[in-house]
Structures are given as structure tokens and as C-alpha cells.
N, C-alpha and C positions, 0 to 999 in steps of 0.2 A: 711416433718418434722419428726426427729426422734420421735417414742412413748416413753413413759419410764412407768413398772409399780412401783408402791408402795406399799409395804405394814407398816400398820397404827396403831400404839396403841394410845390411848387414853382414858384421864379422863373427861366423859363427862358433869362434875360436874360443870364450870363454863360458856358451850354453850348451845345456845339455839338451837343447833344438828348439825349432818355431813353441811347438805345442808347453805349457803349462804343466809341469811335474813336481812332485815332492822331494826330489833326488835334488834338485839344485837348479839354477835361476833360468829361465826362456827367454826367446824373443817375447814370445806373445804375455809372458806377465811383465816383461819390462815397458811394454806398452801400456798393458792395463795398470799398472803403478802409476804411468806418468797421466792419463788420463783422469786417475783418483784424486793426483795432487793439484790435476791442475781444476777441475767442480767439483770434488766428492762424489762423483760418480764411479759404482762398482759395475765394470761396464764387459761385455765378453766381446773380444774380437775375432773374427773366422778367416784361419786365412787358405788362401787357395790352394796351399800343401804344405804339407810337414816334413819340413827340415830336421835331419838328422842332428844328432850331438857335432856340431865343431864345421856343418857345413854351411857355406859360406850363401847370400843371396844378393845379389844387383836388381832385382827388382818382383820381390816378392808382392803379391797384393794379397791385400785384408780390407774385411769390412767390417763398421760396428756400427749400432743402433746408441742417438744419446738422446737425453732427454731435451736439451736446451740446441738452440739454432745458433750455427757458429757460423760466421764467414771462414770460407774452407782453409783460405792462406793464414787467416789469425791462427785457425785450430793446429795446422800443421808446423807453425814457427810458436807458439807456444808451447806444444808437446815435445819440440826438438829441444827445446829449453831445456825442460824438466828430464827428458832423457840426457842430456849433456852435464845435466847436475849434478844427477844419479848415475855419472862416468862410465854409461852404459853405450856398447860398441853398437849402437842401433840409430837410424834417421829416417826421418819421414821425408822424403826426396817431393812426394805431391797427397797431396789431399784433393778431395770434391764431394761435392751433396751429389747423389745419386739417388734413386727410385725404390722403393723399396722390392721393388722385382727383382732386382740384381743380388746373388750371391758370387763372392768371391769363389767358392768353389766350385760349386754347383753351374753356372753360367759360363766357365770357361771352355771355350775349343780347343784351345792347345795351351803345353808346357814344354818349355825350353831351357834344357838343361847344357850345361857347360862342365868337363873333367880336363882339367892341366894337370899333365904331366911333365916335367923338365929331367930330360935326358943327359946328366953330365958324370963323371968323376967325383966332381967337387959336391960337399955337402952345400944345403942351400942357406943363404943368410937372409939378403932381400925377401927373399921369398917362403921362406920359412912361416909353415903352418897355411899356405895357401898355394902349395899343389906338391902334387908327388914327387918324392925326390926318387930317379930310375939311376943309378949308377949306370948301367950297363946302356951299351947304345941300342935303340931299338928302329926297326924297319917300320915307319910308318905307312906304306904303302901296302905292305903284309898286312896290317892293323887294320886299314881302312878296307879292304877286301874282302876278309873276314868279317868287317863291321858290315858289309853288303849281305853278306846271308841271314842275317837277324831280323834286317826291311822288311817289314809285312806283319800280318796278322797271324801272329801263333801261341801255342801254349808255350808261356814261358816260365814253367818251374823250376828249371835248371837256374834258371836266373833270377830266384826273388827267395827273400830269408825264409827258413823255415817258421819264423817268428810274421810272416807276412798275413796281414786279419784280410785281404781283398775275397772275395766271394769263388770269383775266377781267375786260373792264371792266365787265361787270356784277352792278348793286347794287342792293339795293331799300332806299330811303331813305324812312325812318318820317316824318321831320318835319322841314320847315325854314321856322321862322318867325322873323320881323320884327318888333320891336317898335320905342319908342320912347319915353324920358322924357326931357326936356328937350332936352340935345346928345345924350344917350349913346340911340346904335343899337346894339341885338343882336340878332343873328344867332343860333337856337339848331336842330341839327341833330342830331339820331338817327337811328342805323342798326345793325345789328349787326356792319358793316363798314364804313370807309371807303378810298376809294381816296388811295395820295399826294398831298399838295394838293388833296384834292378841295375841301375845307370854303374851302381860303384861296382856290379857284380861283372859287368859288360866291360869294365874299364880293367879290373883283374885279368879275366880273359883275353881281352886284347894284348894286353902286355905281353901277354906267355908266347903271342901270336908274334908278334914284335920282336922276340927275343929268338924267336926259332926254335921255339918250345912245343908250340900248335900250329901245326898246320890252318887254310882254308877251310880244310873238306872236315879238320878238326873241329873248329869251329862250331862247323853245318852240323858235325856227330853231336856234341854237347847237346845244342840246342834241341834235335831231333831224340834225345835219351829221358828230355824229360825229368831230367832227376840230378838232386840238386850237388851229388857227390861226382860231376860231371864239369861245374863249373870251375873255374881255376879260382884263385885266391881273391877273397873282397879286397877292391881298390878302398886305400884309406880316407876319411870324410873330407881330410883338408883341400881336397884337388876339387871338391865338387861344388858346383856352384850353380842355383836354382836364376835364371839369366831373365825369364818373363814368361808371363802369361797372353793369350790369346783371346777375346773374348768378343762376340759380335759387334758389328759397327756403330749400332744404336747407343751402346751405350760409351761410347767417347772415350775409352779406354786405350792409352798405349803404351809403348817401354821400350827400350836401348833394343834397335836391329839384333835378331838372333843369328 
């Protein structure tokens, strides 16, 4: 059966996430509807990670297996169709036939996560339901220093939901830096795995850091306690944003600078 991969933007604001649930509608069944409608194939798509309820993605990738050989661009402006019809917040940005060796999950070397926060007074309108609204002003550079002791490979249970199924809590975590232009704070995080909550769980804690709630060396303590009653408050889903995937050169794969 030909592969095909995907790549995926979406607004994660009206599913309850990537993965396929009985609670109410996903990214990943609003794909596989419009696949159905579009050859009656009952088709499974895999995608490189699971999106939470209400979090947002710029360039998720998925793979699926069909039976019939599509020219990639027909397949991907066809199925935006169908997704557009069924006034579903999802878009297929690119399509291609790939190898059947390639798994969107399995195959990637990194994942590049993105958290906005907007630092103001005012409630948010524009922006509303895609990123954290912070009344209070917060020290970004406190944030991003504190975001420095988390760099590297560690047990990171303090930061991953007690609901988390991963085998290990540990991760070696490429990058998480702190930026800041005007109101809007982000948060941008790589690794080649993360744990549940981790990014929203890091994005809580930073804030407390921010606010002059937690120290640096606070920080350092959470993460070095191990334990999850350590972590400051889960950041909300709507600031997080799954940014791109990473995957060897071979296989012609790219996405929006992280």
C-alpha cells in the first residue's frame, strides 16, 4: 500500500486533541472522515505526537497507508476540501509519497514545541484561546535562567502528569528558552521526546519564576525533588503550540524554522 506523509496545522481549540477519542471530535478523526468521504477508505493516521485537548499545532506530521496511488498535491487539495466542508479547524499545508520505512513517530529526532504567554492588564481578544493571558508583568530573563537548569538529561517527574503512560521519566531536553517582545513571552522547547505536560508543566513554573514567586536555585530544587507536588501550576493548553518535527535528511522532510 502506498505511504503518504502530512503535514498538519491546526487550531486545537474545538478537539479534545490529535489522537481519536469517544469524549468528542480530534484532529486525527477529522482527517480520517475526510479521507473516507473522499475513496471510502477506513484509513488510520499516525501522528508524530499527541496533542492535548485545545492545543494548538503549525506543523504537526502524520503518516497513513492507502490503498489507491494519489498524486500527493491532488491528495492534499482534495482532503482540504472535505475538511473545509465539514468546517473543520484543520489543513493539510503539504502532502508526499514516502517509503514505507518512514514512521511519523518512530523516525523523528526532534520535537519543537512553542508556549505564548502575553504579559498585560488587559484581557486578551485577538488572541484569545491561543496563548496565556498573565495579568501580572513578569521578568523574562528570571524565566529564561531558571529555564537553563532543566537543559540536559534528567529524571523529570516533578514535570510530567501523574496520568503520564511513558516507561521513563527520563529525558534529555535539547533547549528551552525565554524570550520576549513587547507582551508576547515564549517559551520554545526541543527534545526528541517529551513527557505529558511536560512543556505546559515547565511553562507553569516558569511563570512563578517570572513573577518572583521562585527563585533560580527554586527551580533547580523542584526539578532535583523528583516529585510532582513540587511543580508550580499546569500552564493552560491554549499557549502551547506543537511548532515541527525533526527527522533525518533522507527522507526530505521539513517545516517553519523553530
Amino acid at each position: 500500500m502506498p505511504r503518504y506523509c502530512f503535514t498538519i496545522e491546526y487550531d486545537g481549540t474545538p478537539y479534545v486533541g490529535w489522537q481519536r477519542q469517544e469524549n468528542g471530535p480530534s484532529v486525527q478523526g477529522a482527517i480520517e472522515a475526510a479521507i473516507f468521504k473522499l475513496g471510502g477508505e477506513t484509513a488510520l493516521t499516525r501522528g508524530a505526537g499527541r496533542t492535548d485537548s485545545g492545543v494548538h499545532a503549525v506543523a504537526q506530521v502524520a503518516h497513513v497507508d492507502l490503498e489507491r496511488d494519489w498524486d500527493a498535491r491532488e491528495l492534499r487539495n482534495a482532503l482540504n476540501a472535505y475538511l473545509a466542508m465539514a468546517r473543520q479547524a484543520v489543513v493539510i499545508t503539504d502532502a508526499m509519497a514516502i517509503g514505507e520505512e518512514f514512521d511519523a513517530r518512530f523516525s523523528a529526532i526532534r520535537r519543537h514545541y512553542l508556549y505564548r504567554i502575553i504579559s498585560r492588564p488587559t484581557r486578551l481578544v485577538l488572541q484569545d484561546k491561543r496563548a496565556w493571558w498573565v495579568k501580572r508583568d513578569l521578568d523574562h530573563e528570571v524565566m529564561h535562567a531558571a529555564a537553563q537548569t532543566l537543559v540536559g538529561k534528567h529524571d523529570f517527574t516533578t514535570f510530567r502528569s501523574v496520568h503520564c503512560q511513558a516507561n521513563s521519566p527520563v529525558r534529555t531536553l535539547d533547549r528551552l528558552d525565554v524570550t520576549r517582545s513587547g507582551d508576547v513571552i515564549e517559551i520554545r522547547a526541543t527534545a526528541q521526546s517529551f513527557l505529558h505536560n511536560q512543556i505546559r508543566s515547565f511553562a507553569g513554573t516558569l511563570k512563578m519564576a517570572g513573577e518572583g514567586k521562585m527563585t533560580v536555585e527554586d527551580v533547580r530544587t523542584a526539578l532535583e525533588a523528583r516529585s510532582r507536588t513540587a511543580c508550580g501550576p499546569v500552564a493552560p493548553p491554549e499557549g502551547l503550540y506543537f511548532l515541527k518535527v525533526d527527522y533525518p535528511p533522507e527522507f526530505g522532510i521539513g517545516g517553519p524554522d523553530a
